[in-house]
C-alpha positions, 0 to 999 in steps of 0.5 A: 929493844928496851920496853915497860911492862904494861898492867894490862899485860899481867895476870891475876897473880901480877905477872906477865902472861906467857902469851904477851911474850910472843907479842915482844918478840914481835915488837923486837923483830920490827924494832930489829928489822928497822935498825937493820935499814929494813923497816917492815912498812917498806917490805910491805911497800915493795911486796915482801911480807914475812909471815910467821910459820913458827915460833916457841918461848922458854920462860924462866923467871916471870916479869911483873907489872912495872918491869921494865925489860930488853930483848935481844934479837939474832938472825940466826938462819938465812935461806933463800925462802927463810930466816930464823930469829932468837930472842933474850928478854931480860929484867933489865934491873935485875939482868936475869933471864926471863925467857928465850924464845925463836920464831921463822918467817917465809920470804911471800909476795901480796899473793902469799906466794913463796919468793926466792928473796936472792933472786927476787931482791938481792939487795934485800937478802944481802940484808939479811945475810950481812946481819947473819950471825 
């Protein structure tokens, strides 16, 4: 995913606030789910939802207003109730690395209840483990 640093997303001292940064590793996962034929509207639409149950950065060297950057998303982990995703943003003029970062996500119906996705949606999981690294 290659996205433009807004101005609205910088700091007094013109760089990205680190917070932003948790929001674009959202828009990779959505933008990395899609490319994986598993847009999150559709999740929803049959009643899988994956909330956020942790998520961390490392930052490196700060992005500015005008930037412009790509992430690169991983599934890293796949469990039965569980995946794992890491994040590369890099300064796409420049290549350098910018921050890391990962964030897990349970497997949970409508109710917020915990779903078994293999024995709930094995196509999905098959999904899943088929982007698996």
């Amino acid at each position: 995913m290659e996205r433009k640093v807004a101005y609205y997303e910088t700091d007094r001292m013109g760089i990205v606030h680190h917070s932003n940064y948790i929001r674009y590793m959202e828009e990779a996962r959505l933008s990395w789910l899609e490319e994986n034929g598993l847009a999150y509207d559709t999740l929803e639409t049959i009643g899988i939802m994956l909330p956020v149950i942790s998520v961390d950065a490392e930052y490196y060297k700060p992005l500015k207003f005008g930037d412009t950057f790509n992430i690169t998303t991983k599934l890293i982990a796949l469990t039965n109730v569980k995946i794992t995703l890491s994040y590369e943003i890099k300064n796409s003029q420049t290549n350098q690395l910018c921050a890391i970062g990962k964030s897990s996500h349970c497997f949970v119906n409508n109710d917020f209840k915990p779903i078994a996705i293999k024995k709930t949606n094995p196509d999905i999981f098959k999904l899943f483990k088929d982007s698996l690294i």
